[in-house]
Jmol script that loads the backbone (N, CA, C; Angstrom):
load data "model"
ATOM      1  N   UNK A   1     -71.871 -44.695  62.256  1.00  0.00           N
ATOM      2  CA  UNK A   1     -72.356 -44.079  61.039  1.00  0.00           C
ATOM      3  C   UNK A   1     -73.776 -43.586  61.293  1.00  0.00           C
ATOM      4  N   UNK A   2     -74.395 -42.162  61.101  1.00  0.00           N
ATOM      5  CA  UNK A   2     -75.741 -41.676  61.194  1.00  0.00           C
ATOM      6  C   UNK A   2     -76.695 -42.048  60.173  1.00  0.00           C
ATOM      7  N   UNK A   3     -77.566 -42.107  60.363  1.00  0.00           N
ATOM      8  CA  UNK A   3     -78.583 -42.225  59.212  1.00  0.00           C
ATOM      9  C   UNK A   3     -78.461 -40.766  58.197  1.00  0.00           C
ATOM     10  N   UNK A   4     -78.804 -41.233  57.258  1.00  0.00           N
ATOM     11  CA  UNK A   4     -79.064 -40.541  55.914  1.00  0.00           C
ATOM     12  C   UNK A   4     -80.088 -40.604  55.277  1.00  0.00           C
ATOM     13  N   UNK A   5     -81.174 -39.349  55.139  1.00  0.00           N
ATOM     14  CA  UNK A   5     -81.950 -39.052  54.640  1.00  0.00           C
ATOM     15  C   UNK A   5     -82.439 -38.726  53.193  1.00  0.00           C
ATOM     16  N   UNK A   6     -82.691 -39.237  52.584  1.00  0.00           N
ATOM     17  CA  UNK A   6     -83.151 -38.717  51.147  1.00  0.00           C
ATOM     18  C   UNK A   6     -84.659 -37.901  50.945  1.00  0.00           C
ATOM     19  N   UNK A   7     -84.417 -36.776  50.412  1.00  0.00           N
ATOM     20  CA  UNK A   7     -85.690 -35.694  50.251  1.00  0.00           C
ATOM     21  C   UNK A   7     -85.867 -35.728  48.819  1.00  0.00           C
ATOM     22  N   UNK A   8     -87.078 -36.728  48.992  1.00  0.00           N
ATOM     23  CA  UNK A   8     -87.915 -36.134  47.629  1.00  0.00           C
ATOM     24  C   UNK A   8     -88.735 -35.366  47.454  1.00  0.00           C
ATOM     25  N   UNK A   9     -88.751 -34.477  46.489  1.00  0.00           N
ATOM     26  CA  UNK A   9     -89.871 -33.254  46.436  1.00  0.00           C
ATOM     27  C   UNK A   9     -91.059 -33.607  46.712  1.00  0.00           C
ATOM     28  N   UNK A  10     -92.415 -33.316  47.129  1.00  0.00           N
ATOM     29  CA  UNK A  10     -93.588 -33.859  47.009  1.00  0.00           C
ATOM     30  C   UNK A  10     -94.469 -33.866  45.462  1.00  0.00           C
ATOM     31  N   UNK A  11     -94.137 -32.824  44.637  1.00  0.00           N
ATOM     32  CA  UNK A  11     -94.306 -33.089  43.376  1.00  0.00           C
ATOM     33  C   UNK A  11     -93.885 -35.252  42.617  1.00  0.00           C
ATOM     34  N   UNK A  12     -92.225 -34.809  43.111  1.00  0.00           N
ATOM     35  CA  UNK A  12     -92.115 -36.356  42.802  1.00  0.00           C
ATOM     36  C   UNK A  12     -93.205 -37.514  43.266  1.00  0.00           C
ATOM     37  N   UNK A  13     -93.286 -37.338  44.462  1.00  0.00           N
ATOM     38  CA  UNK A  13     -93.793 -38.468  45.375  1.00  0.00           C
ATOM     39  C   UNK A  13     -95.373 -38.410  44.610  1.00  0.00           C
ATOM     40  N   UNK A  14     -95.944 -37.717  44.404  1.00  0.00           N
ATOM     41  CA  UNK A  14     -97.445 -37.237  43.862  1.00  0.00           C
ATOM     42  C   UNK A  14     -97.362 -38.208  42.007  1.00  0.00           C
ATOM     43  N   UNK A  15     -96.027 -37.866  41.637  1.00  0.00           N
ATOM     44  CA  UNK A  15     -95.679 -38.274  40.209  1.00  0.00           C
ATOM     45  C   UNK A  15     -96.218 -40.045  40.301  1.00  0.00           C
ATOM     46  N   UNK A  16     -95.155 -40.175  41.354  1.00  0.00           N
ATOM     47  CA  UNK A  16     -94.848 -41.928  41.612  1.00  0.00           C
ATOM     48  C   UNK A  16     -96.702 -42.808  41.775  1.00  0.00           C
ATOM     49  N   UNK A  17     -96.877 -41.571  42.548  1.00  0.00           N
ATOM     50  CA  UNK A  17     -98.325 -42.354  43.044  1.00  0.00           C
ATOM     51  C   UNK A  17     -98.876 -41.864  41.913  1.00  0.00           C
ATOM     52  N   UNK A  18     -99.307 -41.403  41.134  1.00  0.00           N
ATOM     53  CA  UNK A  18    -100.277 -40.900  39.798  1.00  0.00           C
ATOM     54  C   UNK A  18    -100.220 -42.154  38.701  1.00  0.00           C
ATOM     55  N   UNK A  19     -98.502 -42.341  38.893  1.00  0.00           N
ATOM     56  CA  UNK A  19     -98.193 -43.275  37.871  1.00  0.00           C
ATOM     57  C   UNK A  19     -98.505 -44.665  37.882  1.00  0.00           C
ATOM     58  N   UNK A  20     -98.906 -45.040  39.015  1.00  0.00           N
ATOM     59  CA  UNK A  20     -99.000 -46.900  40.104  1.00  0.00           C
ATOM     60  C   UNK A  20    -100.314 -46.391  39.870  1.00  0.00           C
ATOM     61  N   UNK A  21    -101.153 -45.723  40.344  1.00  0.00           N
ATOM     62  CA  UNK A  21    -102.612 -45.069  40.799  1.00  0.00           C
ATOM     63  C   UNK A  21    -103.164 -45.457  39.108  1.00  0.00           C
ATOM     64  N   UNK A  22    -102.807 -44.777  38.347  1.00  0.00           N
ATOM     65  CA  UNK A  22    -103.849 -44.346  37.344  1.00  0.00           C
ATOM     66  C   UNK A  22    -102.886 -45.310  35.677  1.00  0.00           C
ATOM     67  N   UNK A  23    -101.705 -45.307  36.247  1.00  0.00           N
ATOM     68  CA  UNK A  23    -101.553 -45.712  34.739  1.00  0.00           C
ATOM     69  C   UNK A  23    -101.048 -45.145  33.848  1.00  0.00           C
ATOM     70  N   UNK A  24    -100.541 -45.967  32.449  1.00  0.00           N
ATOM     71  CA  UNK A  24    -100.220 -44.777  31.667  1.00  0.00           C
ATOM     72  C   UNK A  24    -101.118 -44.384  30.485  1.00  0.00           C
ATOM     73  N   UNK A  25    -102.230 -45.115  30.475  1.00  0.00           N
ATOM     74  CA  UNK A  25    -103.326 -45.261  29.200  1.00  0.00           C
ATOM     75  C   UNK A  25    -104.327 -44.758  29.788  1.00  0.00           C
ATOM     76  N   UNK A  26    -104.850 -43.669  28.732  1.00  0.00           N
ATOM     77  CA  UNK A  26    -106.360 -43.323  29.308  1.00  0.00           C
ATOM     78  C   UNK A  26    -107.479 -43.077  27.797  1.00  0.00           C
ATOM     79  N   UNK A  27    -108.744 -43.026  27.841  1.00  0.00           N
ATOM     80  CA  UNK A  27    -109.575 -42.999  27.200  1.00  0.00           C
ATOM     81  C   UNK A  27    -110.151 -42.014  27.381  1.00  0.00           C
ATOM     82  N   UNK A  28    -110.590 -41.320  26.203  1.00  0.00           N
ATOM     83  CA  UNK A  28    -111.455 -39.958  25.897  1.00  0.00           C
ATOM     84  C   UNK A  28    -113.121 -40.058  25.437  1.00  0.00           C
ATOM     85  N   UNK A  29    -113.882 -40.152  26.208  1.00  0.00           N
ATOM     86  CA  UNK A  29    -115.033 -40.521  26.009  1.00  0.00           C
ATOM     87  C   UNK A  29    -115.844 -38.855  25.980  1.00  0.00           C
ATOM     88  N   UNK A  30    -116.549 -38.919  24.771  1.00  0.00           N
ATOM     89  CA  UNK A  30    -117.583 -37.603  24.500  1.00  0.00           C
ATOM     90  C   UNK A  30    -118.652 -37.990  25.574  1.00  0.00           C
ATOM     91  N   UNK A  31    -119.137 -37.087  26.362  1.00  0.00           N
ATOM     92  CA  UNK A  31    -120.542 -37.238  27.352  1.00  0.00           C
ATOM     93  C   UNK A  31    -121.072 -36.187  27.136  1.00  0.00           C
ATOM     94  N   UNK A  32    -121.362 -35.166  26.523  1.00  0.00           N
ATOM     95  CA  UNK A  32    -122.070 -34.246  26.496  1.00  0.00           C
ATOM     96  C   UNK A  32    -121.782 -33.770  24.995  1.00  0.00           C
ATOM     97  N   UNK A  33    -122.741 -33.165  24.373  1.00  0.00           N
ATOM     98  CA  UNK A  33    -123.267 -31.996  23.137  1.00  0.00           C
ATOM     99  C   UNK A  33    -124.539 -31.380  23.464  1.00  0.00           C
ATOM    100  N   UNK A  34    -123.785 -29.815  23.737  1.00  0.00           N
ATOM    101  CA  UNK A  34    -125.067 -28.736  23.358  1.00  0.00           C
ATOM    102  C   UNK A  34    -124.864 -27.807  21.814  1.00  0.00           C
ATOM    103  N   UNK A  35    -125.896 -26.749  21.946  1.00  0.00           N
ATOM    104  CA  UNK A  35    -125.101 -25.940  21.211  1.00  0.00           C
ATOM    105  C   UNK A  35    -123.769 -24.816  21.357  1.00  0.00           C
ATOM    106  N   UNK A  36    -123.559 -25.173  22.479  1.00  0.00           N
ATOM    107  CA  UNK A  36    -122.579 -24.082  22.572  1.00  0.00           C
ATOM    108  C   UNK A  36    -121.241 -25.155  23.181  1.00  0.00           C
ATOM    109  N   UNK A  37    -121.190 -26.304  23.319  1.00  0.00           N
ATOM    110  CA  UNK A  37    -120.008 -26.963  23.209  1.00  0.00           C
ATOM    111  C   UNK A  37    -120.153 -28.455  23.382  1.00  0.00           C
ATOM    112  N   UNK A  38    -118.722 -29.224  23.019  1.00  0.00           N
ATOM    113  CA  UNK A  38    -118.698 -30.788  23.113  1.00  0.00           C
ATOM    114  C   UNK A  38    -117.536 -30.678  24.731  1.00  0.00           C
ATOM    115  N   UNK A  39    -118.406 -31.798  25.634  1.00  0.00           N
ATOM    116  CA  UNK A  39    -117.956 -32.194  26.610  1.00  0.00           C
ATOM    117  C   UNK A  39    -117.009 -33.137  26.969  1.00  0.00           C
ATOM    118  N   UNK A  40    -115.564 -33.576  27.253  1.00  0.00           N
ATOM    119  CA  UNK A  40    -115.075 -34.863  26.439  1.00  0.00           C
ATOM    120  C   UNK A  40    -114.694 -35.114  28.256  1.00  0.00           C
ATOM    121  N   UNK A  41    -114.600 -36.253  28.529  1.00  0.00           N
ATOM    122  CA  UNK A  41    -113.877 -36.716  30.103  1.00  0.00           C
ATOM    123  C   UNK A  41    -113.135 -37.962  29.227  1.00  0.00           C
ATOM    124  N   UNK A  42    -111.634 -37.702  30.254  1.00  0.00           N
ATOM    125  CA  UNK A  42    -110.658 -38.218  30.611  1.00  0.00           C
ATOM    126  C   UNK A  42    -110.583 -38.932  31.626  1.00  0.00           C
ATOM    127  N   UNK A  43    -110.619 -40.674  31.223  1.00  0.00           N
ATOM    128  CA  UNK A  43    -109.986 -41.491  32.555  1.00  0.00           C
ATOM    129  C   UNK A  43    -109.106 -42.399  32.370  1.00  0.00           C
ATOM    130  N   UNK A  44    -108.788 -42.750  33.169  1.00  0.00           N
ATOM    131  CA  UNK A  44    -107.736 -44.322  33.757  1.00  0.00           C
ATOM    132  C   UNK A  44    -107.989 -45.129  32.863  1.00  0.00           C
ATOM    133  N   UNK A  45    -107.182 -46.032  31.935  1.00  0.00           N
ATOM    134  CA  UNK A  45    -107.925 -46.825  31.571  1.00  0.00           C
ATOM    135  C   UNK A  45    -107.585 -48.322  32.496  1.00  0.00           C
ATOM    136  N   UNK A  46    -106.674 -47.812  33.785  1.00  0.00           N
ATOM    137  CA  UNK A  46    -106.393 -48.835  34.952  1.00  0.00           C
ATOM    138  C   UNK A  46    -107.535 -48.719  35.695  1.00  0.00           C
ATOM    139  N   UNK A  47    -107.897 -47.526  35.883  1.00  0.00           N
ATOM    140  CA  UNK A  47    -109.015 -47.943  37.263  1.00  0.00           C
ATOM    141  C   UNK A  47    -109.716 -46.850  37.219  1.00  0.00           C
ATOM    142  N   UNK A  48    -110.372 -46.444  36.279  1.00  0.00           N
ATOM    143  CA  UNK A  48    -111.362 -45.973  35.546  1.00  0.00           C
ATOM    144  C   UNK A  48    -111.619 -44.338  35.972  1.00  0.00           C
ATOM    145  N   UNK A  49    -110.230 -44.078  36.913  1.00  0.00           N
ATOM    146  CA  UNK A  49    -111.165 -42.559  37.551  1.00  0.00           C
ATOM    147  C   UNK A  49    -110.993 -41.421  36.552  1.00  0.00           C
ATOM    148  N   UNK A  50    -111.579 -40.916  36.605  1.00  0.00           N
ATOM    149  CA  UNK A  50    -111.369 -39.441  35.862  1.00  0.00           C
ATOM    150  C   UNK A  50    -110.268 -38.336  36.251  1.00  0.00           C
ATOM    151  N   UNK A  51    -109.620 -38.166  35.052  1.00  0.00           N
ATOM    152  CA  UNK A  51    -108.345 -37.529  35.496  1.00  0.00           C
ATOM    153  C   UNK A  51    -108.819 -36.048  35.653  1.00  0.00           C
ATOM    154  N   UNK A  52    -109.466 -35.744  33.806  1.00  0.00           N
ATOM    155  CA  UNK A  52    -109.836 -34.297  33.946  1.00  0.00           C
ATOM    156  C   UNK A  52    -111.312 -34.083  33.076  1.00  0.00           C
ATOM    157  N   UNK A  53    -111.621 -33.549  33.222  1.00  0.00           N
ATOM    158  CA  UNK A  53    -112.687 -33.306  31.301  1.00  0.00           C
ATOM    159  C   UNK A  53    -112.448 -32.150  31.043  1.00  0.00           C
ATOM    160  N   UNK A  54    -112.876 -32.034  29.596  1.00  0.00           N
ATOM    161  CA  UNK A  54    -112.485 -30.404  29.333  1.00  0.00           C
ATOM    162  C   UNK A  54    -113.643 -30.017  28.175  1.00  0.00           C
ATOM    163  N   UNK A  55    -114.175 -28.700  27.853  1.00  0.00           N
ATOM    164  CA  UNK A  55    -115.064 -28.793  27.069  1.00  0.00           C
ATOM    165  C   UNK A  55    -114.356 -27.848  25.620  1.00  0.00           C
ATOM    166  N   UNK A  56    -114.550 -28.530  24.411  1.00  0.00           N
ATOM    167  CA  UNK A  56    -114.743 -27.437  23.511  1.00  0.00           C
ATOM    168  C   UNK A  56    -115.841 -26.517  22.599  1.00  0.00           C
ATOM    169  N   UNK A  57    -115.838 -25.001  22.937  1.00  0.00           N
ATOM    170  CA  UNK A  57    -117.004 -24.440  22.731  1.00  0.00           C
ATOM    171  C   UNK A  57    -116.693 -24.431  21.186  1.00  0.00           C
ATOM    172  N   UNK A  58    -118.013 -24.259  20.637  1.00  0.00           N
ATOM    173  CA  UNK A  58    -118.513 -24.493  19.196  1.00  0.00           C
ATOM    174  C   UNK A  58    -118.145 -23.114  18.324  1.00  0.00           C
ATOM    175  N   UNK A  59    -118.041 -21.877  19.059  1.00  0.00           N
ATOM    176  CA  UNK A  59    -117.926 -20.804  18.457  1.00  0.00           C
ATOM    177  C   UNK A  59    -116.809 -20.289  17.572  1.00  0.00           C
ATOM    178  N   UNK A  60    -115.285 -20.786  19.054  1.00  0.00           N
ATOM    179  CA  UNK A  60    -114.516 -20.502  18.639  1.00  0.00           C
ATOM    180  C   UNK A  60    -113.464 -21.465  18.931  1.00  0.00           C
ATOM    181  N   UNK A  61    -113.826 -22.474  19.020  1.00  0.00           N
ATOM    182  CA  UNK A  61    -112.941 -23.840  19.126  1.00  0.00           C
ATOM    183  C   UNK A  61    -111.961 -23.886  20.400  1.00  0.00           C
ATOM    184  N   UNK A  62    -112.601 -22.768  21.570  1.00  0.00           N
ATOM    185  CA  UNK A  62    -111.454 -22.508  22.366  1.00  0.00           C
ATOM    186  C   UNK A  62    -111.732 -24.169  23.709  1.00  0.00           C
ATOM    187  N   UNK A  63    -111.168 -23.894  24.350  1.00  0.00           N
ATOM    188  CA  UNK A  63    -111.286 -25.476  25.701  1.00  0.00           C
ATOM    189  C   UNK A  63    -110.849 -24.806  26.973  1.00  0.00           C
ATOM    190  N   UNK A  64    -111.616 -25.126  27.673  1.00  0.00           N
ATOM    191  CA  UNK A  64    -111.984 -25.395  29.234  1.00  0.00           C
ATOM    192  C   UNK A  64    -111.695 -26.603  29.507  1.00  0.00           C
ATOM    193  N   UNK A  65    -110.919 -26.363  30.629  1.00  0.00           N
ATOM    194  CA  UNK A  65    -110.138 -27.285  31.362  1.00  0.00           C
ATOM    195  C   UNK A  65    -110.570 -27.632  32.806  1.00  0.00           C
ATOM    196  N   UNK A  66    -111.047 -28.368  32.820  1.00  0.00           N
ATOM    197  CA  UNK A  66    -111.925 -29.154  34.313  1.00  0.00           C
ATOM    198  C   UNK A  66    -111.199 -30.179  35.235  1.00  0.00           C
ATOM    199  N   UNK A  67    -111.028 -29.766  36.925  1.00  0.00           N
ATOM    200  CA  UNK A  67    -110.624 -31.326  37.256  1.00  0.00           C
ATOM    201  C   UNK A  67    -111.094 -32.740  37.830  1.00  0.00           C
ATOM    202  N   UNK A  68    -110.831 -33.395  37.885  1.00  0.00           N
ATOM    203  CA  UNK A  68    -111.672 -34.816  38.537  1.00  0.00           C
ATOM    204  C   UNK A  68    -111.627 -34.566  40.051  1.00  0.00           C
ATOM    205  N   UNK A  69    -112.567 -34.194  40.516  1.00  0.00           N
ATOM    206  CA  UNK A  69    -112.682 -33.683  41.680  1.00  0.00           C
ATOM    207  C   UNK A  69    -111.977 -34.774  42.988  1.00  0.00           C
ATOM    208  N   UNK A  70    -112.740 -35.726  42.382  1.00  0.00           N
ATOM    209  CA  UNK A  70    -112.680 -37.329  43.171  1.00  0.00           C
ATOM    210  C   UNK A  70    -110.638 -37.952  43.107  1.00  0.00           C
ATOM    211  N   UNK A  71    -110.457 -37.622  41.830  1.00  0.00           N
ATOM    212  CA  UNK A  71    -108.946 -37.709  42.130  1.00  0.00           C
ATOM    213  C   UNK A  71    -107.940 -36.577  43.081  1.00  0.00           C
ATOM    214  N   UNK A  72    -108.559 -35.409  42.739  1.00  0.00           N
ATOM    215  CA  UNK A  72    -107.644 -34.175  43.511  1.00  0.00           C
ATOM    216  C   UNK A  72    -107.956 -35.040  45.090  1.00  0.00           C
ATOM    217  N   UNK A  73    -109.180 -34.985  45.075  1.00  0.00           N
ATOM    218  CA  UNK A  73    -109.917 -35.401  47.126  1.00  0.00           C
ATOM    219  C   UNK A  73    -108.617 -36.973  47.156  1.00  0.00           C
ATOM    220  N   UNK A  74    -108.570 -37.820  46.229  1.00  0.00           N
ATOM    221  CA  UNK A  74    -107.422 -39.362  46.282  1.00  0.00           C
ATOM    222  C   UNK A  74    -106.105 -38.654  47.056  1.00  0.00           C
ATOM    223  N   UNK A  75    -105.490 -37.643  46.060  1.00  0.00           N
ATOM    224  CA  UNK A  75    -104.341 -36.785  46.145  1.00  0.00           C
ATOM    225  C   UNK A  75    -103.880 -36.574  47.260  1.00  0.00           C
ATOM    226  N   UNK A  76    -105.231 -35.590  47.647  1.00  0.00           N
ATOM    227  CA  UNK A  76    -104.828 -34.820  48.931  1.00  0.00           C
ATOM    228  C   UNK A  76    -105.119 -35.562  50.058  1.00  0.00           C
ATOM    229  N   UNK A  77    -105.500 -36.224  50.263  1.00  0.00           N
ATOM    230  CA  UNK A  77    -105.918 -37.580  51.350  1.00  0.00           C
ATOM    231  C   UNK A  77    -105.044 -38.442  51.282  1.00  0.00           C
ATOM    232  N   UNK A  78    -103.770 -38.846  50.466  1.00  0.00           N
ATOM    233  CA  UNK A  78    -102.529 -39.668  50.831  1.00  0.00           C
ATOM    234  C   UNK A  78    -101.567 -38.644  51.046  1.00  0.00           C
ATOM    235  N   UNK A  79    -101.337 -37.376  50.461  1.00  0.00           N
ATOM    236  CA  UNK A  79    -100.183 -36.683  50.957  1.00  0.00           C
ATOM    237  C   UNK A  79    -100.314 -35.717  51.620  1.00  0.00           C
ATOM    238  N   UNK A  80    -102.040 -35.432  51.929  1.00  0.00           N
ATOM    239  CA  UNK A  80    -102.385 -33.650  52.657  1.00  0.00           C
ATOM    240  C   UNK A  80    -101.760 -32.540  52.039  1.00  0.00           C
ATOM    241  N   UNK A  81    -101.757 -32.491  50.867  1.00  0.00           N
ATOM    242  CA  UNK A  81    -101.984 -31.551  49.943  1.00  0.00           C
ATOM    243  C   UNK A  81    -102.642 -30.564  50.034  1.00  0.00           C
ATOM    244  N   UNK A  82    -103.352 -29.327  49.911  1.00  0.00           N
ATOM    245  CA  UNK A  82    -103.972 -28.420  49.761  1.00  0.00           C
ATOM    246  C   UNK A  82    -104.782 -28.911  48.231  1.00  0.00           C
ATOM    247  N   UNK A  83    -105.646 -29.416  48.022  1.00  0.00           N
ATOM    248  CA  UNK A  83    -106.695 -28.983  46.726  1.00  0.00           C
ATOM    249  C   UNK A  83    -105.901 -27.971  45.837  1.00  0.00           C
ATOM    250  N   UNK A  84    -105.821 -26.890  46.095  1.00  0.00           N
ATOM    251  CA  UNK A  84    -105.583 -25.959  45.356  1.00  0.00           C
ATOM    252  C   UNK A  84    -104.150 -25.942  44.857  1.00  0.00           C
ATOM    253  N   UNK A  85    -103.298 -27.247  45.287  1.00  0.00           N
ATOM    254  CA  UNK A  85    -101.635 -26.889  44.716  1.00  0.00           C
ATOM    255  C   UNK A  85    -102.089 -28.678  44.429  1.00  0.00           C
ATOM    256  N   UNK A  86    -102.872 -29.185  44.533  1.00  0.00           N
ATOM    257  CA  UNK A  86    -102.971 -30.641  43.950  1.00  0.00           C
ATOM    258  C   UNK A  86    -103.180 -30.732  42.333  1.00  0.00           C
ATOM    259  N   UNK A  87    -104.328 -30.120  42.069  1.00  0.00           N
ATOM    260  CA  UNK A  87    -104.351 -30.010  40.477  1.00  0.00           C
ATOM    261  C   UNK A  87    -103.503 -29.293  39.591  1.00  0.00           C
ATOM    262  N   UNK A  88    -102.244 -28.365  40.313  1.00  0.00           N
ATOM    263  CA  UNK A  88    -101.252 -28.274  38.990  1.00  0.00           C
ATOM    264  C   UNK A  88    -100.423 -29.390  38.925  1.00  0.00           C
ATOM    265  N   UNK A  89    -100.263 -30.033  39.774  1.00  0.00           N
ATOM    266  CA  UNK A  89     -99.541 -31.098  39.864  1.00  0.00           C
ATOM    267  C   UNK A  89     -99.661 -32.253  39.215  1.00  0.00           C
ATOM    268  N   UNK A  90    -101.115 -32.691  39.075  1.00  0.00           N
ATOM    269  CA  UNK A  90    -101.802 -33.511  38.587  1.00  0.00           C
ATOM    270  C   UNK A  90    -102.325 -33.230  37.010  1.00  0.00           C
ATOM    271  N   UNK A  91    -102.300 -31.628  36.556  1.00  0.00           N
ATOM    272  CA  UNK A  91    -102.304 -31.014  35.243  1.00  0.00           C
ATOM    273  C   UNK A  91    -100.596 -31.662  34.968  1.00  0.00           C
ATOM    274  N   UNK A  92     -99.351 -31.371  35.333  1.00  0.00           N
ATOM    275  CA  UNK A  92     -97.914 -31.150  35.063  1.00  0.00           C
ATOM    276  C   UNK A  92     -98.020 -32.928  34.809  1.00  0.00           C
ATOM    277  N   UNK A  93     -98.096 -33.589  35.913  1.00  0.00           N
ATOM    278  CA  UNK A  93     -98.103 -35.200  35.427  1.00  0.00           C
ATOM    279  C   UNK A  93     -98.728 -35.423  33.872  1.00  0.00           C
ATOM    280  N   UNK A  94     -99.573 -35.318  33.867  1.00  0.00           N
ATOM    281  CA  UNK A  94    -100.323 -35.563  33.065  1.00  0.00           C
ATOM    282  C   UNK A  94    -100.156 -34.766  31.543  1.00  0.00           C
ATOM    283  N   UNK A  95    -100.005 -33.728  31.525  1.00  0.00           N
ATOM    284  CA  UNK A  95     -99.334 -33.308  30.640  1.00  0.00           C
ATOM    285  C   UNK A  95     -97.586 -33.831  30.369  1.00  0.00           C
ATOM    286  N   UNK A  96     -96.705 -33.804  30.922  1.00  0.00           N
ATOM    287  CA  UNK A  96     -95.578 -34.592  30.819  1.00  0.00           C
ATOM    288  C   UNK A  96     -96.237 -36.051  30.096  1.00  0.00           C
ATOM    289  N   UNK A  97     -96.687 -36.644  30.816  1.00  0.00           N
ATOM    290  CA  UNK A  97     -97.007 -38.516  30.455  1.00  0.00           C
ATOM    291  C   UNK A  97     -97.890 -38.537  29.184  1.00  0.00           C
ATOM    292  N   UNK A  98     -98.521 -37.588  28.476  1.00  0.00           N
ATOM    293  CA  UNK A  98     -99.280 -37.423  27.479  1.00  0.00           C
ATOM    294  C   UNK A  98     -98.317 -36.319  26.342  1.00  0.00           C
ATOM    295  N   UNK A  99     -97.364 -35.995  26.411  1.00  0.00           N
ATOM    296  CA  UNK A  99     -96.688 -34.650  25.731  1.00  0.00           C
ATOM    297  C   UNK A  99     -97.653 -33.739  24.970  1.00  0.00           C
ATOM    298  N   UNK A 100     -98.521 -33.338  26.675  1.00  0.00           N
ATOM    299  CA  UNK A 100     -99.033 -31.989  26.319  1.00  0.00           C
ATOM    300  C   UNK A 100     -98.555 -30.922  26.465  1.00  0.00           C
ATOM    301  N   UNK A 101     -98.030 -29.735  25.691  1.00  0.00           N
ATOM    302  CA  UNK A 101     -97.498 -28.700  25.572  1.00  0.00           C
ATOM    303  C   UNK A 101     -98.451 -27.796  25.851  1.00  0.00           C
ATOM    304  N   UNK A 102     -99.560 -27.742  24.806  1.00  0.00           N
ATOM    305  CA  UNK A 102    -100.337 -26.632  25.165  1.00  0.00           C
ATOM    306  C   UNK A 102    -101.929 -27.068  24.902  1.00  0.00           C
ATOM    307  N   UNK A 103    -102.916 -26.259  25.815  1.00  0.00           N
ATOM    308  CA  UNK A 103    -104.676 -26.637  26.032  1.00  0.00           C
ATOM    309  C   UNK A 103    -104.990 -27.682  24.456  1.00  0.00           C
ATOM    310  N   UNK A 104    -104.648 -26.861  23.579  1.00  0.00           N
ATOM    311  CA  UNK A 104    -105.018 -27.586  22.237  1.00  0.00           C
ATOM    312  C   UNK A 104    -104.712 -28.975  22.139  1.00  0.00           C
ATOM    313  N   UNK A 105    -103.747 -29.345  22.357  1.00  0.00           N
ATOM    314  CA  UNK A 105    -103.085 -30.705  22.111  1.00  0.00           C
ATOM    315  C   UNK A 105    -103.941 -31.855  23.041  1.00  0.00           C
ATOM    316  N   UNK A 106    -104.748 -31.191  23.775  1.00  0.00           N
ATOM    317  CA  UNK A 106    -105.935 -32.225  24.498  1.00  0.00           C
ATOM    318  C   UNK A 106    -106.856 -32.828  22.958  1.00  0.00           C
ATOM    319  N   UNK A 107    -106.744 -32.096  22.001  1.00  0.00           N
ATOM    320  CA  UNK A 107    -107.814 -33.125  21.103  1.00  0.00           C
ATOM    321  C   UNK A 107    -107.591 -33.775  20.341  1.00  0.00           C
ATOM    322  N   UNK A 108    -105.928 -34.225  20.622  1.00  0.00           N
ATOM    323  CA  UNK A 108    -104.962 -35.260  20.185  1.00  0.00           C
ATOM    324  C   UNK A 108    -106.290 -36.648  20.441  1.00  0.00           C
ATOM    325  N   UNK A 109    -106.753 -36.349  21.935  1.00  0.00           N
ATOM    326  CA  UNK A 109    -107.480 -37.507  22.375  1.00  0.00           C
ATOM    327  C   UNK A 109    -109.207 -38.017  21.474  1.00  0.00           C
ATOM    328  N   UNK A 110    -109.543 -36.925  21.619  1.00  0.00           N
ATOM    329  CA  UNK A 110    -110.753 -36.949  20.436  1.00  0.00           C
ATOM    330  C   UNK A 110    -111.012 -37.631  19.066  1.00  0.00           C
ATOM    331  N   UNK A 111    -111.720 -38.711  19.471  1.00  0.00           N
ATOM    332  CA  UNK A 111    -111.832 -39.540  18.163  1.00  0.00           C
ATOM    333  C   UNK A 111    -112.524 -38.841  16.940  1.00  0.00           C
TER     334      UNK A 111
END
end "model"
wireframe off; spacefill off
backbone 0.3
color backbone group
């Protein structure tokens, strides 16, 4: 009998580790107010890293979407990822595990 291989996508494998890694609870802490927007970061509430922050400007209530630099660098240093295909991945987790649909629904988190 030969061996048999099972292929998991690397999306999956990225899922599995996000989920052991970070948890399923996170906290929305305000760190910044200017006049032109509120600063909010997103972390772990397992092991404190920052997933994303995002800012909302004052004008027109729109949000900027930022990533945790230090988690993408975690990412791509267990699976050699490219940076640049790590954070949709890590946006898609995270949105799935939070049922974010769309930018707005980030101030679900906002106390």
């Amino acid at each position: 009998m030969g061996i048999c291989y099972i292929f998991v996508p690397m999306e999956k494998m990225i899922y599995r580790f996000l989920d052991e890694y970070l948890g399923d609870e996170v906290t929305c802490i305000k760190t910044s107010t200017t006049d032109v927007c509120d600063t909010y970061d997103i972390f772990s509430k397992k092991n404190k890293s920052l997933i994303l922050f995002f800012k909302v400007h004052r004008k027109d209530g729109g949000i900027s979407i930022f990533r945790g630099g230090k988690l993408t660098n975690t990412v791509y240093s267990y699976f050699n990822v490219e940076p640049k295909e790590v954070m949709p991945i890590i946006k898609d987790w995270f949105g799935d595990k939070h049922n974010i649909k769309k930018v707005g629904d980030l101030m679900k988190f906002v106390n």
